[in-house]
N, C-alpha and C positions, 0 to 999 in steps of 0.2 A: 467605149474606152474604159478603162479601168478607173478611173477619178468621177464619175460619173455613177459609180456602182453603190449603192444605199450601204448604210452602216448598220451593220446586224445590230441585234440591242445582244448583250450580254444572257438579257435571263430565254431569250429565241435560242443561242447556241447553247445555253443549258439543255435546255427542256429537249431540244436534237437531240443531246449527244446521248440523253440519257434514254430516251424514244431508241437509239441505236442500241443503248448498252443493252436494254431489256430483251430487243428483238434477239440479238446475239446470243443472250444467254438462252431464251426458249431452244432457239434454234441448236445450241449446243447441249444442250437437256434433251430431244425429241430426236438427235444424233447417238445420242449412248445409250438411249433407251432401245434403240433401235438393234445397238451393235449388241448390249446385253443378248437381246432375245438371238438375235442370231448366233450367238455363243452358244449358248444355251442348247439350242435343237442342233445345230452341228457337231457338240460336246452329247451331249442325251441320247441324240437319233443317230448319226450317220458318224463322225468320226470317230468314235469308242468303236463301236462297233468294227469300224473299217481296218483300225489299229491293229483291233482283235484277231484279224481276219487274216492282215498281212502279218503278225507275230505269227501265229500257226503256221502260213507258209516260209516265215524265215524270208521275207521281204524288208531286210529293216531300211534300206532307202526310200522305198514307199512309206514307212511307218513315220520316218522325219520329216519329211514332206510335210505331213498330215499334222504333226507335231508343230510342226513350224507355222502352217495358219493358224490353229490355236493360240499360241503365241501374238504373230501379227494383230488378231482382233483383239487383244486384251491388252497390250502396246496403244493401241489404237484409242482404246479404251481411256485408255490413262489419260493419253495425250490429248484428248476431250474434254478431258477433266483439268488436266492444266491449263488447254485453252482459258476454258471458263474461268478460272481460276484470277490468270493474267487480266481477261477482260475487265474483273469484277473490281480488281486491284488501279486498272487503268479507271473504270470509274469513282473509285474513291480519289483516286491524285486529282484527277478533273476538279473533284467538288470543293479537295482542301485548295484550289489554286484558287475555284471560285470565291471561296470564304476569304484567300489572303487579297484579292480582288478587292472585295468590300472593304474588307482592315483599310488596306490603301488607301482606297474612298473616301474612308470615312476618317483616316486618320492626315488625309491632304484635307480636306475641308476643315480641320481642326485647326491644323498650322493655319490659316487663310483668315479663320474669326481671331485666333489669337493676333494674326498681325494686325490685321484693324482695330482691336480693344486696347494694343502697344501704339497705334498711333493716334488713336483720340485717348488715350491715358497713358501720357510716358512717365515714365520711371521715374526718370529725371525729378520733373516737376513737383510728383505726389511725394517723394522724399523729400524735397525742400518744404512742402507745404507742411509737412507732421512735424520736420524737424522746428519750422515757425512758430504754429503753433502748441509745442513742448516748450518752447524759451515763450511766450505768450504766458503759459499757462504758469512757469517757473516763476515769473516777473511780478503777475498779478498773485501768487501766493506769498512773494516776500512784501511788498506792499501792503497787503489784509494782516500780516503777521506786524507788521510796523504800526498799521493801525493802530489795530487789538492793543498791542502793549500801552501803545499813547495814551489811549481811555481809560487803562486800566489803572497807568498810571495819575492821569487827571484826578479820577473818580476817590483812589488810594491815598492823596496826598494830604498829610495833617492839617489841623485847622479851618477843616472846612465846616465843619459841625458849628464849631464858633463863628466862624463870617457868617453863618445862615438865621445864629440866635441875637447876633448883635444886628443882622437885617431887621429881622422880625420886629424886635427892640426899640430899632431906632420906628418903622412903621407903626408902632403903637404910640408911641410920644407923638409924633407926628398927627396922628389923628386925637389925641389927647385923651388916650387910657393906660390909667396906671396900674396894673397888673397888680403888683405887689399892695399897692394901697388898697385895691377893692378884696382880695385876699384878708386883710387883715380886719375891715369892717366888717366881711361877712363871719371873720371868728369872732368880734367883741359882738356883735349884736345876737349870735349864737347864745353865747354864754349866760348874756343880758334876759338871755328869753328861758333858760335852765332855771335860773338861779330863781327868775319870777314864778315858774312853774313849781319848784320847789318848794316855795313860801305858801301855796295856794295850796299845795299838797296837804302841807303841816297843817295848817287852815282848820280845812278839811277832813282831817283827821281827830281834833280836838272838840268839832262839832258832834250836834248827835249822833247818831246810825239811822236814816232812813231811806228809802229805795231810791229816792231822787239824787241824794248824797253819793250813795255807794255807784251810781250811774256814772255822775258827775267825776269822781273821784277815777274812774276804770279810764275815763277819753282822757283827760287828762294824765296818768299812766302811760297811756299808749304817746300821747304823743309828745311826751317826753322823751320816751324809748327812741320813737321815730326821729327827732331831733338829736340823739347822743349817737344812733347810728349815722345821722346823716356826715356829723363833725368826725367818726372815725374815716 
């Protein structure tokens, strides 16, 4: 019964048709080759000749006759040749139907991934999700923006320099150091120590000249310098 009968595979009735096509065309090749040569010696040998024959005796019935296979084999000829022709054009349509075959194939199994990649990711949902998170992202940039300003404004706002030195201020009294008091000891006791270095200079100077003196005289020098820069 015919339900029963195997399912050819597609690339078996290629490989047929075209096993056909090839045979066909030999076969119509090894046909004209054939009718050529018989053209050929019938045209060379016997009908020229024959023509010739029956022209001399004023036979021109016979002569058309003779004309007329001439004719028939190179008709013949042709029509070998458009065989072939047709055959060659039949197996090109075959192949492009093959190829739109495949297209099909392969563009049905396309729609089939596409519909399962639409049903585990719908549209739907991945639109909602972007659209979420764009107001997510809008939401958390006016926030960082409200921030920012708040600190900036914290950090901006006058009198802070003074709460920080009146802090300070009050921590030093608290632990009982008077800033300003020991500032002003360290210039009188400065000055105290100039004024003495000075005297010892004059001294020094009204004394005799000897190498111990002029020694003496040079540290002393120095570290009065060292003491005037130290007060600049």
């Amino acid at each position: 019964m015919s339900w029963f009968k195997k399912k050819t595979d597609p690339k078996e009735e290629r490989r047929a048709t075209e096993r056909a096509v090839r045979q066909t065309n030999r076969e119509l090749d090894s046909d004209r080759r054939a009718l050529e040569r018989k053209e050929k010696e019938l045209v060379r040998l016997w009908l020229e000749l024959e023509i010739k024959k029956l022209a001399k005796l004023g036979k021109r019935d016979a002569c058309a006759i003779l004309a007329k296979q001439i004719v028939l084999l190179r008709k013949q000829k042709e029509k070998s040749i458009n065989i072939s022709a047709k055959v060659n054009a039949i197996d090109a349509k075959n192949r492009h139907l093959q190829s739109m075959a495949k297209v099909a194939d392969v563009v049905g199994k396309s729609a089939e991934t596409m519909k399962v990649m639409e049903k585990q990711m719908p549209v739907d949902k991945i639109t909602k999700d972007v659209r979420d998170l764009a107001a997510a992202q809008g939401r958390f940039g006016v926030c960082d923006e409200m921030i920012t300003e708040k600190l900036d404004e914290m950090l901006d706002e006058s009198g802070d320099e003074a709460e920080e030195q009146a802090i300070i201020d009050e921590v030093l009294d608290e632990v009982g150091i008077d800033i300003n008091a020991q500032v002003w000891h360290f210039i009188k006791t400065t000055r105290a120590c100039i004024s003495s270095n000075h005297v010892y200079l004059f001294q020094l100077s009204k004394a005799p000249r000897t190498p111990a003196t002029l020694t003496s005289v040079s540290e002393e020098s120095k570290n009065v310098a060292d003491v005037t820069a130290l007060k600049k």
